[in-house]
N, C-alpha and C positions, 0 to 999 in steps of 0.2 A: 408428506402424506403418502401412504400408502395404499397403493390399486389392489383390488382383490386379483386372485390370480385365477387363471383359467378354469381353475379344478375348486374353486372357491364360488365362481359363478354359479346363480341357481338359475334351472332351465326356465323358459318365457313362455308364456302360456296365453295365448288368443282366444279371449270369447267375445265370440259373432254371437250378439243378441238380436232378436227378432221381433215385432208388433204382436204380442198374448198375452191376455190376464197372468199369466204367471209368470210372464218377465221380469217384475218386481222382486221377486225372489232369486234375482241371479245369485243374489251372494252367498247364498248356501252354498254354490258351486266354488265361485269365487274363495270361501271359506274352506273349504275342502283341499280347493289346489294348496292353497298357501297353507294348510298343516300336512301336506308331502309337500313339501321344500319347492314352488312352484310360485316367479313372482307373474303377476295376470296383469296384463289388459284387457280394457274391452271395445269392442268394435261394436257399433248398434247402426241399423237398418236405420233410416231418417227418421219412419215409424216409430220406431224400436226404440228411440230415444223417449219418446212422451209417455214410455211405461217404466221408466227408468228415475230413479233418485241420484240424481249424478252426483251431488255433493258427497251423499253418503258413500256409493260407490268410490268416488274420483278419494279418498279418505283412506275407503280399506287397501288400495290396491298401488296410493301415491302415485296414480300417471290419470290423465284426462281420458275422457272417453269421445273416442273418435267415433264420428260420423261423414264429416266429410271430406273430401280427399283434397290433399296440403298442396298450397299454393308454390308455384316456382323456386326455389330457394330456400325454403322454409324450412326451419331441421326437423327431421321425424321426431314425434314425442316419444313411439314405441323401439323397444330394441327389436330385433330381427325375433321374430315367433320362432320354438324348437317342438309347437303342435298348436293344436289347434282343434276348439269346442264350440260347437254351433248350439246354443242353448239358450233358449226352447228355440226351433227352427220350425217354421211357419210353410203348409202349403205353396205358398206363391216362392221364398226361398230355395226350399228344395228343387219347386220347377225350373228356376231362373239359374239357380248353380249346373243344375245337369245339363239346363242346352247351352250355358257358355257366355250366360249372361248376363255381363259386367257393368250394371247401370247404377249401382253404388258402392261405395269405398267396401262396405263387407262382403257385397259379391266380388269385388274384387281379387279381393282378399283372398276368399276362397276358391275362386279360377287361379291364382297365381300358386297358390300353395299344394295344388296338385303338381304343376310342373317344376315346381322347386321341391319336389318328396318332402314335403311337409307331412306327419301322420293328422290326420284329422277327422275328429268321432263327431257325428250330428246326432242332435236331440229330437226330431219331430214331436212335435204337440201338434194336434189337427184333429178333427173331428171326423167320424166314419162318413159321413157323406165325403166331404171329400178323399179320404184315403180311399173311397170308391174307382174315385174318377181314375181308368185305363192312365192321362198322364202322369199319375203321381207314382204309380206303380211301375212304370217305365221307367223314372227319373229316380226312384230307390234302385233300381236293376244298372242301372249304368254309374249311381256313385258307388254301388258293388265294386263293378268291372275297373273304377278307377280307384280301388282300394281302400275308398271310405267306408268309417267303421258306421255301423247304424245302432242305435238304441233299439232299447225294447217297449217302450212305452207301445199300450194295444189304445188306439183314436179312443175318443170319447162321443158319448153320442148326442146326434147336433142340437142347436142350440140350446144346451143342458148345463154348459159352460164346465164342466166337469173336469174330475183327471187329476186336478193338481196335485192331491193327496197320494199319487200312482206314479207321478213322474217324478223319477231317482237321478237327481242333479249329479249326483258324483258314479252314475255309470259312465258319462264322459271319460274320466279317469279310470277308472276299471278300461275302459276300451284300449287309451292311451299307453297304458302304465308297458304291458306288452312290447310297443311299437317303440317309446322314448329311451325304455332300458339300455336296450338296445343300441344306440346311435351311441356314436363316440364321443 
């Protein structure tokens, strides 16, 4: 049998999914990476799971989707991320990435992939009330300063449930494509 070889490998791809009506549609993004030569997992908030079709999902993508964080000895299901897409990332997400806190497997995830130079593009979805609120706007200024790429999705307004029709799944990749070329 034959192993592929280094340059045969295609790059691994992280999507941290979050708790929003539009989480159900990750696969578009999902769909996108994997026609640029991109194999994906996904990582879902605990939440984030109960907006999710895992079968369908765990199908397109041939890996489980992890939630929660593997027991002693356990083998990884995922190979080592070469980037990484937060989509759709949620108010409470964003907060809890920027101060550093790591209270599930996808915050994790994304606290560790900062200090491992991982490239990594977030998606906010969130409504203008909250992208009001002074901490949300601190906590975009500071994944800035730690070189996370941000979307352009403009909040929707609140309880309107809005937006889905405006948020562009495969900006993630447009952010990425830049930062992954790149890497050896």
């Amino acid at each position: 049998m034959t192993t592929p070889s280094e340059s045969d490998k295609k790059p691994f791809l992280y999507v941290v999914v979050c708790a929003c009506g539009i989480a159900g549609n990750v696969g578009k993004l999902i769909t996108a990476a994997q026609e640029r030569h991109w194999d994906v997992g996904v990582i879902a908030t605990p939440q984030g799971l109960g907006f999710l079709d895992t079968e369908a999902i765990q199908a397109q993508t041939g890996y489980p989707i992890r939630s929660a964080w593997r027991t002693p000895g356990e083998a990884r299901p995922l190979p080592p991320a070469d980037a990484v897409a937060v989509a759709p990332a949620t108010f409470n997400t964003v907060n809890k990435w920027a101060a550093g806190i790591s209270d599930t497997l996808a915050l994790g995830v994304l606290c560790e992939a900062y200090g491992m130079g991982i490239p990594t593009a977030v998606l906010p979805y969130l409504n203008a009330a909250q992208a009001a609120h002074p901490a949300y706007r601190q906590s975009l200024e500071l994944l800035r300063e730690m070189d996370v790429l941000i979307g352009s999705y403009e909040p929707h307004k609140p309880k309107a449930g809005g937006g889905a029709d405006r948020f562009r799944w495969d900006e993630a990749l447009e952010l990425l494509t830049p930062r992954t070329s790149a890497r050896p």
